[in-house]
C-alpha positions in Angstrom: -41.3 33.4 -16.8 -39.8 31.2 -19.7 -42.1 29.1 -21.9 -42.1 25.7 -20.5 -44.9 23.7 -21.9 -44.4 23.7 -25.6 -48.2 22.7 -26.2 -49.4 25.9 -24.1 -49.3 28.3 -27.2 -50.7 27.8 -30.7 -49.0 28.5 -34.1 -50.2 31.2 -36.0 -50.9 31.9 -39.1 -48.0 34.4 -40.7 -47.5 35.9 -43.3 -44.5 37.5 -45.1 -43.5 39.4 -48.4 -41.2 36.3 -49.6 -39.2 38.6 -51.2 -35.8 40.4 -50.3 -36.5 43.3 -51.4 -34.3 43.4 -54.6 -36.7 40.7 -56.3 -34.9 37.7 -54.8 -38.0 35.1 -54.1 -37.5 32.9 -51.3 -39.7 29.9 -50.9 -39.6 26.6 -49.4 -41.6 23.6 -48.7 -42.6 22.6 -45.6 -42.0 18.6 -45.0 -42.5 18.1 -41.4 -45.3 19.6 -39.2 -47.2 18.4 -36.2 -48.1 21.6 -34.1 -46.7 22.3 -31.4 -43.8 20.2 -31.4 -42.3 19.7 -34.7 -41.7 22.0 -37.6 -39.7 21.6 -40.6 -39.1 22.9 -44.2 -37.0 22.5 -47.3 -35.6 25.2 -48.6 -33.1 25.4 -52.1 -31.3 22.5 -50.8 -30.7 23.0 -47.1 -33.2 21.3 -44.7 -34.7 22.7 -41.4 -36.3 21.1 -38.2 -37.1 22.5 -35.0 -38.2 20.1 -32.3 -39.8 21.0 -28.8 -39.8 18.1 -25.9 -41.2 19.0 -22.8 -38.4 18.1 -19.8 -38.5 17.6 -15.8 -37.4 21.3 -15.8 -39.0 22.9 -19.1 -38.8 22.4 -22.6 -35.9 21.2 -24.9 -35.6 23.0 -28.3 -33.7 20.8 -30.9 -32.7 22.8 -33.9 -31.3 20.8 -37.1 -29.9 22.8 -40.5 -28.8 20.3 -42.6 -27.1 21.6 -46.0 -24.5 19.9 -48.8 -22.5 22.9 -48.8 -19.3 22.4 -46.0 -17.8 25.4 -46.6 -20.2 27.3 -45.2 -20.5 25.8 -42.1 -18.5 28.1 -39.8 -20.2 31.2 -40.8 -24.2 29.2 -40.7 -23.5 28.4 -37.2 -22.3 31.1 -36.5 -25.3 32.4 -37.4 -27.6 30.3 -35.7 -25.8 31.2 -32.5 -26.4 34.7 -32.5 -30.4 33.9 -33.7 -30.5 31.7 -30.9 -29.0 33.8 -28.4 -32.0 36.2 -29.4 -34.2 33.8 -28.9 -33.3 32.7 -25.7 -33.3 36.3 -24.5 -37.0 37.1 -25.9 -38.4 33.9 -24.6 -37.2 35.2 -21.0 -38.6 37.8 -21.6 -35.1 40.2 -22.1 -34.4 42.5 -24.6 -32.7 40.8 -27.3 -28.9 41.8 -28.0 -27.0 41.5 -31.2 -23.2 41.9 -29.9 -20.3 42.3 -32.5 -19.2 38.7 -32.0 -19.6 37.6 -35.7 -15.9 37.1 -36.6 -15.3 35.2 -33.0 -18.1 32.9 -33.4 -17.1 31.9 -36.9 -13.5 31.5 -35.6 -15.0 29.3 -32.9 -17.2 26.9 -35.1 -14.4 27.0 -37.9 -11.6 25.5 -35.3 -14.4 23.3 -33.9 -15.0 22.1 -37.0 -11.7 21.3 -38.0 -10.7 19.7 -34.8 -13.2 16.7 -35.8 
């Protein structure tokens, strides 16, 4: 049954070697947070929000990734998609899947973005 009251579950506390493995540290700063709804964080120079609003039929996930760099954009949403897709499958409860769609997707976001 999918998650429809976004105040039913609590955050957690989590925690996470910030590092990539090759000594890369990530870090970033978080600038919005009012639990359960709201949650965003700075990081480098990109900015992240994720919003939950309860609906007539469930809940309403806004996602923002705002970032200076434009030639990137195809291949970020892109990326988002698939992460999203995951997402969607694990919070009805399905398996996630990661299909080979990669390439398509950034073809997709990289005509829709130069259509506007």
């Amino acid at each position: 049954m999918p998650q429809t009251n976004p105040g039913a579950r609590s955050l957690l506390e989590a925690r996470q070697d910030p590092t990539d493995g090759e000594g890369t540290k990530y870090e970033g700063v978080i600038t919005a947070f009012q639990p359960p709804v709201v949650f965003a964080f700075r990081e480098v120079d990109d900015l992240l929000r994720i919003e939950l609003q309860n609906t007539s039929d469930g809940c309403r996930m806004t996602f923002e990734h705002t970032f200076d760099d434009w030639s990137w954009a195809s291949a970020t949403a892109a990326g988002w998609h698939r992460c999203l897709d995951a997402l969607g499958m694990m919070v009805n409860k399905l398996p996630p899947e990661w299909p080979d769609n990669g390439t398509e997707l950034r073809e997709f976001y990289r005509e829709a973005f130069d259509s506007n």
